[in-house]
N, CA, C and O atoms as a Maestro MAE file, in Angstrom:
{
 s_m_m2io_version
 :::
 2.0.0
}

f_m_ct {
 s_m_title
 :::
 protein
 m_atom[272] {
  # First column is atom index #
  i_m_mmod_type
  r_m_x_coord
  r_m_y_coord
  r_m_z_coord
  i_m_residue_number
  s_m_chain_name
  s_m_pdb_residue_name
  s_m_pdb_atom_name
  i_m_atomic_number
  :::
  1 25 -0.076 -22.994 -19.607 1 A "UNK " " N  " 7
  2 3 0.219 -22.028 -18.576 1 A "UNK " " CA " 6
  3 2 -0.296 -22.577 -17.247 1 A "UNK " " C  " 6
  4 15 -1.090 -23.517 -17.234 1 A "UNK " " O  " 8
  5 25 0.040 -22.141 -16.405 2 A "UNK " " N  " 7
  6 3 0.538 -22.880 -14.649 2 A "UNK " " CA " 6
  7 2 -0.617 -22.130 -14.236 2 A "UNK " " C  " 6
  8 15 -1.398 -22.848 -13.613 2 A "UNK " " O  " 8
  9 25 -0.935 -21.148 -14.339 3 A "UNK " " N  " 7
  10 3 -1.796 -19.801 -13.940 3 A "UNK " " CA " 6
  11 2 -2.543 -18.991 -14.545 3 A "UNK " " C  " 6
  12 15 -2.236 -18.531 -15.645 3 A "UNK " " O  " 8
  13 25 -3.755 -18.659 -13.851 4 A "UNK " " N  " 7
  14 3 -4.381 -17.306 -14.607 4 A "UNK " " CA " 6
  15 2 -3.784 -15.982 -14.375 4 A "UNK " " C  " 6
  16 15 -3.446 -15.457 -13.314 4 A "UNK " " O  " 8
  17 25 -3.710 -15.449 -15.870 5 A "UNK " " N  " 7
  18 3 -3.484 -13.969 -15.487 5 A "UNK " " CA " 6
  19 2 -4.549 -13.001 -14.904 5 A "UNK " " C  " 6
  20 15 -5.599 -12.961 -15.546 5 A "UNK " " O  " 8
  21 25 -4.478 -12.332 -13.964 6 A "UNK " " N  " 7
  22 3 -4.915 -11.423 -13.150 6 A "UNK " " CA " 6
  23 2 -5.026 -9.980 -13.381 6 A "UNK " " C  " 6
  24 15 -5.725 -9.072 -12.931 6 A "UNK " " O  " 8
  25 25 -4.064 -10.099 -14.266 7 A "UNK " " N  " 7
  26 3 -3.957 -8.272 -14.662 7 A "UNK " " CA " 6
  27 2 -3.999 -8.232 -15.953 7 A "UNK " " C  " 6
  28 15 -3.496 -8.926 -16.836 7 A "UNK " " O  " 8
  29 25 -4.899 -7.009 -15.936 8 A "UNK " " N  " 7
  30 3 -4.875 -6.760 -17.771 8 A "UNK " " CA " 6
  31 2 -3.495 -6.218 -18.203 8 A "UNK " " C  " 6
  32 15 -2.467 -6.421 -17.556 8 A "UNK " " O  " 8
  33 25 -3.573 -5.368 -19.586 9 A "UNK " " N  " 7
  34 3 -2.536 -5.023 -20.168 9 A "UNK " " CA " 6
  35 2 -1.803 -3.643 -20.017 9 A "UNK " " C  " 6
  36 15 -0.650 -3.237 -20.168 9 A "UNK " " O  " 8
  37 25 -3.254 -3.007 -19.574 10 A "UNK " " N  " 7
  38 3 -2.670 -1.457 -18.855 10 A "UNK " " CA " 6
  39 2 -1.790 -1.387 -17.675 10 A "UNK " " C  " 6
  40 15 -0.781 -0.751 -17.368 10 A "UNK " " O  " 8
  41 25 -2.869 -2.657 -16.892 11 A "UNK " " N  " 7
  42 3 -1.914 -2.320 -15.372 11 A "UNK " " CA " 6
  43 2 -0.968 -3.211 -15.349 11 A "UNK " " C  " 6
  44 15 -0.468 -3.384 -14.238 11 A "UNK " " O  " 8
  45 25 -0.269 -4.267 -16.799 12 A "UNK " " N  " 7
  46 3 1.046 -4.542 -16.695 12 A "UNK " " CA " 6
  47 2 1.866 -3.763 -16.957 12 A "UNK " " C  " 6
  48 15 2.935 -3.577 -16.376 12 A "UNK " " O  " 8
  49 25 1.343 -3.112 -18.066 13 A "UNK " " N  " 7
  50 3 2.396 -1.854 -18.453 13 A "UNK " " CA " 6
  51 2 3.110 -0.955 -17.851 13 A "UNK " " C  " 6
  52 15 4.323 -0.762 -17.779 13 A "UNK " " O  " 8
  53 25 1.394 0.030 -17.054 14 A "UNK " " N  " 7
  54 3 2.028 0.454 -15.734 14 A "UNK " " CA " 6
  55 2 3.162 0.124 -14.950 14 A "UNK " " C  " 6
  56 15 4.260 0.678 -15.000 14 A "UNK " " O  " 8
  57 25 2.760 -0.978 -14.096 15 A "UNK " " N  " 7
  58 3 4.012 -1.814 -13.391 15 A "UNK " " CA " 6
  59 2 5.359 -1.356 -14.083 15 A "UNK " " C  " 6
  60 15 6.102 -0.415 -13.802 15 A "UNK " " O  " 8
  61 25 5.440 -2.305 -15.063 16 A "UNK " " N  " 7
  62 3 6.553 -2.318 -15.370 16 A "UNK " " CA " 6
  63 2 7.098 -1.064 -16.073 16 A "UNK " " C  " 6
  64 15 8.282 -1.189 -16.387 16 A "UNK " " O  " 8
  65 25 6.472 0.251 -16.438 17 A "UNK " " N  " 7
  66 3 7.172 1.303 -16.916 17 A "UNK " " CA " 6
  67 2 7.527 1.956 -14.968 17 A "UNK " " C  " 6
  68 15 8.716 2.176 -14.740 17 A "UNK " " O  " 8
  69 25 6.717 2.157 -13.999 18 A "UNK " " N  " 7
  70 3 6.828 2.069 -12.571 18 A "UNK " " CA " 6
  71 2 8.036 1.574 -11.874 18 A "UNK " " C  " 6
  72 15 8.611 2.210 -10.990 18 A "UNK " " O  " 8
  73 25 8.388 0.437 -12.301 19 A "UNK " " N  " 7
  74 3 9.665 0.069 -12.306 19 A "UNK " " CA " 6
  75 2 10.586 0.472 -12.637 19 A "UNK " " C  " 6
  76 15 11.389 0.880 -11.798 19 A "UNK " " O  " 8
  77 25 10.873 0.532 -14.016 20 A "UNK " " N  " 7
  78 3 11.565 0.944 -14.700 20 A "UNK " " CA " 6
  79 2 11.735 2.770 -14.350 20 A "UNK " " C  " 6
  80 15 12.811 3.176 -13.913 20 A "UNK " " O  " 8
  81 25 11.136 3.273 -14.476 21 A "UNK " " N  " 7
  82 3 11.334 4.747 -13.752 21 A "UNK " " CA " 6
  83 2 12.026 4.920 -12.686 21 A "UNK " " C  " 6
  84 15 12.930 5.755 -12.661 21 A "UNK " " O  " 8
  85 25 11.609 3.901 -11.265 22 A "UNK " " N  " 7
  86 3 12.335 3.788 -10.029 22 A "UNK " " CA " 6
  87 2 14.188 3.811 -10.118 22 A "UNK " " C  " 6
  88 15 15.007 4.487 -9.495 22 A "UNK " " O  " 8
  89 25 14.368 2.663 -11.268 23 A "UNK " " N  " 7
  90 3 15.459 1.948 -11.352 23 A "UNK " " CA " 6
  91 2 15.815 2.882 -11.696 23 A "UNK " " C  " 6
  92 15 16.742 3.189 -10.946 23 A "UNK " " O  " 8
  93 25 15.588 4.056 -12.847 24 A "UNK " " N  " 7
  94 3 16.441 5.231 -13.105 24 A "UNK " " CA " 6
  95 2 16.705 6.123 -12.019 24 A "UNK " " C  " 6
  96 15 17.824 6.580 -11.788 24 A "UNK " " O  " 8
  97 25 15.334 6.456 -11.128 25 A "UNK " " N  " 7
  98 3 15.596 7.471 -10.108 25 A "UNK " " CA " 6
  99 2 17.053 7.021 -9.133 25 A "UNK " " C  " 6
  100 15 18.023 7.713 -8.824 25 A "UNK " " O  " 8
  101 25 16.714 5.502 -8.803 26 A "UNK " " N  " 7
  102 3 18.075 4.706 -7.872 26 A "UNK " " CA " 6
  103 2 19.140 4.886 -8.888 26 A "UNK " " C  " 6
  104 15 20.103 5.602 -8.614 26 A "UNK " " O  " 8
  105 25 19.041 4.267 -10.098 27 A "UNK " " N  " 7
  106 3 20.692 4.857 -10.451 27 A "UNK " " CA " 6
  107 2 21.427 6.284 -10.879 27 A "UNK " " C  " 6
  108 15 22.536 6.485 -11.373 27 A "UNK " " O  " 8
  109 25 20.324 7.231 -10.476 28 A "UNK " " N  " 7
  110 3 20.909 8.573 -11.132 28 A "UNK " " CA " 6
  111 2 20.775 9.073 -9.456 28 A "UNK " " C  " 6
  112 15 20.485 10.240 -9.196 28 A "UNK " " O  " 8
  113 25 21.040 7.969 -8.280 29 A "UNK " " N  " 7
  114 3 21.027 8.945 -7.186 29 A "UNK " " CA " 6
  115 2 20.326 9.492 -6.151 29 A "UNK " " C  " 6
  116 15 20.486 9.600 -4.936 29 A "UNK " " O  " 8
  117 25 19.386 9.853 -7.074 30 A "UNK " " N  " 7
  118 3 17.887 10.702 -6.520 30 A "UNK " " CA " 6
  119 2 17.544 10.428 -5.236 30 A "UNK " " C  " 6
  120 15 17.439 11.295 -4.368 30 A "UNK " " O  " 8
  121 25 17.340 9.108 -5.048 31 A "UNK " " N  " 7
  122 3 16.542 8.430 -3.919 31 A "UNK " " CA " 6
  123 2 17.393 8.075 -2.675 31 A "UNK " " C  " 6
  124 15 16.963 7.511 -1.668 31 A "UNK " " O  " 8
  125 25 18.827 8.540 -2.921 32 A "UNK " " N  " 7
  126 3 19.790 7.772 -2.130 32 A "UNK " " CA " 6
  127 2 20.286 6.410 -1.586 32 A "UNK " " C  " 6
  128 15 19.581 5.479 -1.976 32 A "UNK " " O  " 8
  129 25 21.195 6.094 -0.882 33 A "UNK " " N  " 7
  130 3 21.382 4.595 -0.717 33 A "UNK " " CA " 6
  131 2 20.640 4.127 0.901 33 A "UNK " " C  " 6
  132 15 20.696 3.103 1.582 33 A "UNK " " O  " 8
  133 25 20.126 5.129 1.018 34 A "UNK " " N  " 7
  134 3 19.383 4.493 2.485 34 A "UNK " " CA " 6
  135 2 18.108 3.852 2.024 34 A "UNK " " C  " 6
  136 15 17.704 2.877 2.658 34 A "UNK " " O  " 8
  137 25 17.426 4.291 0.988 35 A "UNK " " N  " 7
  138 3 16.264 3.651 0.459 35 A "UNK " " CA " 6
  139 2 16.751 2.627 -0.706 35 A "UNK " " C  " 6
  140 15 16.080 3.008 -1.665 35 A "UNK " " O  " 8
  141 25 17.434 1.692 -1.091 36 A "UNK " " N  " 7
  142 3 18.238 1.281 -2.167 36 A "UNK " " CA " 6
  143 2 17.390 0.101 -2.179 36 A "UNK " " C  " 6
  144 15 16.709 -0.300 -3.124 36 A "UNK " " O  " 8
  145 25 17.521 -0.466 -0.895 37 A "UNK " " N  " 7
  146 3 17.268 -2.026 -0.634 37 A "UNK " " CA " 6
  147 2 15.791 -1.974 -0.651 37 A "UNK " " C  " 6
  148 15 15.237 -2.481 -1.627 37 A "UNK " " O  " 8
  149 25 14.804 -1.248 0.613 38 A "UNK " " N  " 7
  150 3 13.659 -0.976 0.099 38 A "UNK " " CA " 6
  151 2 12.996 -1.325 -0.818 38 A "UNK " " C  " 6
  152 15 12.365 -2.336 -1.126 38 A "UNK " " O  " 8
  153 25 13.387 0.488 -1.612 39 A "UNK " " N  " 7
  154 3 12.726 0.502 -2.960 39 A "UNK " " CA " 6
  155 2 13.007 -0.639 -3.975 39 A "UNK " " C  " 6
  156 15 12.081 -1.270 -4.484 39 A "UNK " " O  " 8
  157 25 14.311 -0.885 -4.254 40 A "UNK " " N  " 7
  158 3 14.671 -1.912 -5.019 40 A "UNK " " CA " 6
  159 2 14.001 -3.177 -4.673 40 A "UNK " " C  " 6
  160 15 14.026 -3.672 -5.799 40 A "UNK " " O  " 8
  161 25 13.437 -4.040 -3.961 41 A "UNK " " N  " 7
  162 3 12.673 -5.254 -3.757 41 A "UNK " " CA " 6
  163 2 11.334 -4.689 -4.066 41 A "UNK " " C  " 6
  164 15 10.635 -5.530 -4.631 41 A "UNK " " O  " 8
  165 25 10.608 -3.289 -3.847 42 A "UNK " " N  " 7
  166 3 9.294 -3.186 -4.575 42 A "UNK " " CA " 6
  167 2 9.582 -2.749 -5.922 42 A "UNK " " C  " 6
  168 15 8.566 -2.930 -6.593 42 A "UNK " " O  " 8
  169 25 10.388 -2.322 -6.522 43 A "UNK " " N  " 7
  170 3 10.321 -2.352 -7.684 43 A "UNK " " CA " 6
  171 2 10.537 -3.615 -8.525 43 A "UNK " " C  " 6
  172 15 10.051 -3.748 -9.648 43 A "UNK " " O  " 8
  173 25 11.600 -4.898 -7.668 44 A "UNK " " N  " 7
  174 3 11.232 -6.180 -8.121 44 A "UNK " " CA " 6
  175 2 10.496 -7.142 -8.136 44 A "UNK " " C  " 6
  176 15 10.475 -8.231 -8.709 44 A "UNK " " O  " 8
  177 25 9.401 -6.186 -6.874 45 A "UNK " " N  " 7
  178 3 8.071 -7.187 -7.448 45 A "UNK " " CA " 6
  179 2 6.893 -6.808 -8.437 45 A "UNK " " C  " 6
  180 15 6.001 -7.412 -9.033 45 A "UNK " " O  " 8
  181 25 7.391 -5.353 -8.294 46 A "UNK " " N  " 7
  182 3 6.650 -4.331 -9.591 46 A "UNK " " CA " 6
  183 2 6.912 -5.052 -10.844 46 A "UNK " " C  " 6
  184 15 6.099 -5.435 -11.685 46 A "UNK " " O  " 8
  185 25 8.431 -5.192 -10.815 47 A "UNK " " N  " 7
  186 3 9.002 -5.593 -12.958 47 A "UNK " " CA " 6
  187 2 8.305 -7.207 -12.703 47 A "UNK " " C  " 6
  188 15 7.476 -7.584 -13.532 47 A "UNK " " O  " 8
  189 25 8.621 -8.011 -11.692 48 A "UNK " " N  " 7
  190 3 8.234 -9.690 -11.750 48 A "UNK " " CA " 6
  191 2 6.674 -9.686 -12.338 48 A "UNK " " C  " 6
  192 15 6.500 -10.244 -13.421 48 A "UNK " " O  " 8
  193 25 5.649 -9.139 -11.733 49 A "UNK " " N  " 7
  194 3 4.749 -9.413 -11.111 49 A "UNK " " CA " 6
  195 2 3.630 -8.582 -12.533 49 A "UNK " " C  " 6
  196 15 2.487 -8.936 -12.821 49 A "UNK " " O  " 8
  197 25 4.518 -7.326 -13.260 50 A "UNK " " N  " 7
  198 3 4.065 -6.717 -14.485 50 A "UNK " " CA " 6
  199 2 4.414 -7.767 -15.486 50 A "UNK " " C  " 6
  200 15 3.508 -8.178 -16.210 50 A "UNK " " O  " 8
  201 25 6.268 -8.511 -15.685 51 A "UNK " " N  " 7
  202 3 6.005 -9.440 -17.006 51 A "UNK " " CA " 6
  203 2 5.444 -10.664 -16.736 51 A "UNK " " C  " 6
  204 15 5.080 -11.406 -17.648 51 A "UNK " " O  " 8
  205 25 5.341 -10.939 -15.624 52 A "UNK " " N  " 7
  206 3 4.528 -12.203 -15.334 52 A "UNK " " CA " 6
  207 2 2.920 -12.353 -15.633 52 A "UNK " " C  " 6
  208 15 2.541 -13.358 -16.234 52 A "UNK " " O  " 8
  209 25 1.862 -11.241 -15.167 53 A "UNK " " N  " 7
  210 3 0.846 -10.829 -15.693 53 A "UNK " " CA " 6
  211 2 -0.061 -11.761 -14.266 53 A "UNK " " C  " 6
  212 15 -1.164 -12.285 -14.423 53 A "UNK " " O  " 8
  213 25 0.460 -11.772 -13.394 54 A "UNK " " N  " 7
  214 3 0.113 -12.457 -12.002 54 A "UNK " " CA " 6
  215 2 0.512 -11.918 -10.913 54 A "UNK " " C  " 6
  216 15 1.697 -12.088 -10.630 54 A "UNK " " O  " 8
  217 25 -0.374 -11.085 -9.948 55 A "UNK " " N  " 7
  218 3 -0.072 -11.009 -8.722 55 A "UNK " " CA " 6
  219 2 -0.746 -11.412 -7.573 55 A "UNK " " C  " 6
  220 15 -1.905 -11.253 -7.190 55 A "UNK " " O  " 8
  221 25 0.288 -12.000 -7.079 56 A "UNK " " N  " 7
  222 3 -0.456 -12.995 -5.435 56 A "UNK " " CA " 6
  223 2 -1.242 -12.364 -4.720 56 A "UNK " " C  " 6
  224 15 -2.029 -12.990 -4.009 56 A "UNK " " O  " 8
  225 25 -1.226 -10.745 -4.731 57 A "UNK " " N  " 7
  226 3 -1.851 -9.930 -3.841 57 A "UNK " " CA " 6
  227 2 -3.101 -9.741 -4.216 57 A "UNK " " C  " 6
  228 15 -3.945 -9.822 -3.324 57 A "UNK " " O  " 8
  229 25 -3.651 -9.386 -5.884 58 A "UNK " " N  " 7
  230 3 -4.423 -9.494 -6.725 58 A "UNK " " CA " 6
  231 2 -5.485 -10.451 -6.564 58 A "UNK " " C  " 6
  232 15 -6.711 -10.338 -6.535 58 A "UNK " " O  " 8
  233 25 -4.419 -11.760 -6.434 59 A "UNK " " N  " 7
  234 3 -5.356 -13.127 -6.439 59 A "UNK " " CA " 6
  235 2 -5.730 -13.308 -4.905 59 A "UNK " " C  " 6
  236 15 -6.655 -13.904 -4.354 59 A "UNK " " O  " 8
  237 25 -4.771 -12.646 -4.479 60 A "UNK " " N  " 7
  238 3 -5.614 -13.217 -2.980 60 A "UNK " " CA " 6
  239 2 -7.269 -12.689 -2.532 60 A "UNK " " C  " 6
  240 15 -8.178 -13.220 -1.893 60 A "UNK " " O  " 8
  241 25 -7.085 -11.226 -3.310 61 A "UNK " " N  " 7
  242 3 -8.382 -10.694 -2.919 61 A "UNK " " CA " 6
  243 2 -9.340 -10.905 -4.331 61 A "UNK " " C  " 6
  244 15 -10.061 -10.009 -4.770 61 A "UNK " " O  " 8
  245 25 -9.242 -11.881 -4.778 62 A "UNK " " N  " 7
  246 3 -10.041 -11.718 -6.075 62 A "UNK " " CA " 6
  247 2 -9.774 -11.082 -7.282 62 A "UNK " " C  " 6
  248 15 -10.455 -11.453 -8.238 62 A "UNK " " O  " 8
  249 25 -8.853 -10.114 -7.488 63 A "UNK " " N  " 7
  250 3 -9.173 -8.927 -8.593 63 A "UNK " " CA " 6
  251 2 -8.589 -9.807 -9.657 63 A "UNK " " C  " 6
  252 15 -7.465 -10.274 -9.837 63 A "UNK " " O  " 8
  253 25 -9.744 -9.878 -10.310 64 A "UNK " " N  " 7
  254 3 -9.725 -10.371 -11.883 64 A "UNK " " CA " 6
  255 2 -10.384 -9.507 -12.882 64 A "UNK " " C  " 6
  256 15 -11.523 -9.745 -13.286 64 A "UNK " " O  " 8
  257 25 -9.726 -8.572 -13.257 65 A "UNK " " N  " 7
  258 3 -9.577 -8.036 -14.552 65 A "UNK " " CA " 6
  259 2 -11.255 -7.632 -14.442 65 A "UNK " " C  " 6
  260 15 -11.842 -7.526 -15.519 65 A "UNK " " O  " 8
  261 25 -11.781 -7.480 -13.595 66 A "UNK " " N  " 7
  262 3 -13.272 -6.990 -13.822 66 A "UNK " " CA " 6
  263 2 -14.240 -8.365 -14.189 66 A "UNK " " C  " 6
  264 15 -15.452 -8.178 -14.082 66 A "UNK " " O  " 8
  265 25 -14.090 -8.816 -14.329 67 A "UNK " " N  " 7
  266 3 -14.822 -10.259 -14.703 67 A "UNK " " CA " 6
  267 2 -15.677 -10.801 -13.574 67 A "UNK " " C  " 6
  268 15 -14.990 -11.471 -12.803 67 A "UNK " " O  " 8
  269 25 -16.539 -10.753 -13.340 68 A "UNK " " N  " 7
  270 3 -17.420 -12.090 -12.615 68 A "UNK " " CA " 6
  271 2 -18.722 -12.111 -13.172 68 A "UNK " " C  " 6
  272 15 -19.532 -12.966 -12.816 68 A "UNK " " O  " 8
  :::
 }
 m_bond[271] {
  # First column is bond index #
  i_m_from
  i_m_to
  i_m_order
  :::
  1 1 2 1
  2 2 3 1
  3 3 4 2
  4 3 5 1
  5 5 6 1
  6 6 7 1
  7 7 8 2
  8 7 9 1
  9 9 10 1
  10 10 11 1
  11 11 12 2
  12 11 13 1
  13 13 14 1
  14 14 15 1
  15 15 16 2
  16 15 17 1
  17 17 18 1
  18 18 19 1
  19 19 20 2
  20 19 21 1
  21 21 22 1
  22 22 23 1
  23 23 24 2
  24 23 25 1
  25 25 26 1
  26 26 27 1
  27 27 28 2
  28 27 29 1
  29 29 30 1
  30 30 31 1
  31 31 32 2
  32 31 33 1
  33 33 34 1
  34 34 35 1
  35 35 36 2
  36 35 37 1
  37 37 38 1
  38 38 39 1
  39 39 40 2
  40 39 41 1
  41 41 42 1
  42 42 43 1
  43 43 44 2
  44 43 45 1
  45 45 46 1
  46 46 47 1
  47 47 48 2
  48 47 49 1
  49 49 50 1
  50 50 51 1
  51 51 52 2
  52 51 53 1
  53 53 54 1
  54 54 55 1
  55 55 56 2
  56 55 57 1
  57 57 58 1
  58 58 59 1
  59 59 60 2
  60 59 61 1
  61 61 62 1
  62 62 63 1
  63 63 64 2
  64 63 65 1
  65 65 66 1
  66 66 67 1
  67 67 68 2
  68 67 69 1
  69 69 70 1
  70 70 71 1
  71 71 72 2
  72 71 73 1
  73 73 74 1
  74 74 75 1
  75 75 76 2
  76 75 77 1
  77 77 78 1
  78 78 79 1
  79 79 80 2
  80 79 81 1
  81 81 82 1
  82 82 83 1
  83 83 84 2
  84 83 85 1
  85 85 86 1
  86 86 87 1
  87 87 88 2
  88 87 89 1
  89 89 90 1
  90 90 91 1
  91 91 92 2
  92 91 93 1
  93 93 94 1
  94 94 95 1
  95 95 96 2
  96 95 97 1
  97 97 98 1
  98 98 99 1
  99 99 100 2
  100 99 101 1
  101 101 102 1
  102 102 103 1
  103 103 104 2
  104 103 105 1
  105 105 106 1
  106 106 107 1
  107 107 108 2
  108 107 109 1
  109 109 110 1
  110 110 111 1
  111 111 112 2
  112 111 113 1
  113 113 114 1
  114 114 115 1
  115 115 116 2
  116 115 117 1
  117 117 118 1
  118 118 119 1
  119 119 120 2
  120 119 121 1
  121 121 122 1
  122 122 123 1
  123 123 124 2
  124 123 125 1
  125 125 126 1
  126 126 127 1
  127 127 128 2
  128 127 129 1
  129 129 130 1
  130 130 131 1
  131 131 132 2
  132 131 133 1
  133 133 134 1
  134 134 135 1
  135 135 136 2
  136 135 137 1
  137 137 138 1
  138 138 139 1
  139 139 140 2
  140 139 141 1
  141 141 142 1
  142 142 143 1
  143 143 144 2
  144 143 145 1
  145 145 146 1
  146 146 147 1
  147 147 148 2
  148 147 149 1
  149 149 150 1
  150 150 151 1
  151 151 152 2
  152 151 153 1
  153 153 154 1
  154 154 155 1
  155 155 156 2
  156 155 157 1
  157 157 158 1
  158 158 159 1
  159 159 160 2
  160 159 161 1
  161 161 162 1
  162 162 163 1
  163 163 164 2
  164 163 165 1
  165 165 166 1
  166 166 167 1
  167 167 168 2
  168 167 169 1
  169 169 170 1
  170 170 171 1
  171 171 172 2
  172 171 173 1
  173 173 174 1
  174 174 175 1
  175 175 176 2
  176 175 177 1
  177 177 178 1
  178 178 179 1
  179 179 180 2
  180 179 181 1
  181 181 182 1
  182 182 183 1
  183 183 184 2
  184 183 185 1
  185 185 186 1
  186 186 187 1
  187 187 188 2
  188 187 189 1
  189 189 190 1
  190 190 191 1
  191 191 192 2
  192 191 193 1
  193 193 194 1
  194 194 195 1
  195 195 196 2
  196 195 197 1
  197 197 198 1
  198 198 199 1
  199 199 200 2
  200 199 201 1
  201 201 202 1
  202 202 203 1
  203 203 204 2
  204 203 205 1
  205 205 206 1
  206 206 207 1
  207 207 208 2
  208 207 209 1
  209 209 210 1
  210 210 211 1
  211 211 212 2
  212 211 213 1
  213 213 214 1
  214 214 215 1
  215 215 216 2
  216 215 217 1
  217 217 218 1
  218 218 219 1
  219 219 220 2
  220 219 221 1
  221 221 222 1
  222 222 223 1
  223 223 224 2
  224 223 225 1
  225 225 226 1
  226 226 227 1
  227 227 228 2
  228 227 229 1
  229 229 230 1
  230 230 231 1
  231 231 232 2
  232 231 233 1
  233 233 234 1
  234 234 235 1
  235 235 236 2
  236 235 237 1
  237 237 238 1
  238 238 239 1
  239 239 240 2
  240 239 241 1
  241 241 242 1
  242 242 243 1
  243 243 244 2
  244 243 245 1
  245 245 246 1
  246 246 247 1
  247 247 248 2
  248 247 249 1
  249 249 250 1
  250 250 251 1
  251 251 252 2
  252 251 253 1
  253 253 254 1
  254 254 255 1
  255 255 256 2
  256 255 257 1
  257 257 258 1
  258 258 259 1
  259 259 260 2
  260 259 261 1
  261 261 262 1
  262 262 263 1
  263 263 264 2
  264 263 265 1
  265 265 266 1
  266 266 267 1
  267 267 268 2
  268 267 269 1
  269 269 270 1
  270 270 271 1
  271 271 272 2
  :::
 }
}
């Protein structure tokens, strides 16, 4: 592996059920098409960034899983 993972298993899950919720709210409507583009790029860094188990934002400030 290229990288350490950064996030435990809860807050991948999170993410990616977070995502996945969004994507329903955008395709059933809810949210309308003025927020489409928006929301849709944070929810693709939500799903990337949950199955990946790495986030740049995470690592930039340190947060490692509680560990030091």
């Amino acid at each position: 592996m290229l990288y350490l993972k950064n996030m435990s298993t809860p807050h991948r899950l999170a993410r990616v059920l977070l995502a996945l919720a969004g994507v329903v709210l955008l395709l059933a409507g809810v949210l309308g098409k003025t927020l489409l583009l928006p929301v849709g790029a944070v929810l693709l860094v939500l799903a990337l960034t949950g199955l990946l188990g790495w986030c740049p934002m995470c690592a930039l400030v340190d947060f490692s899983r509680g560990r030091r």
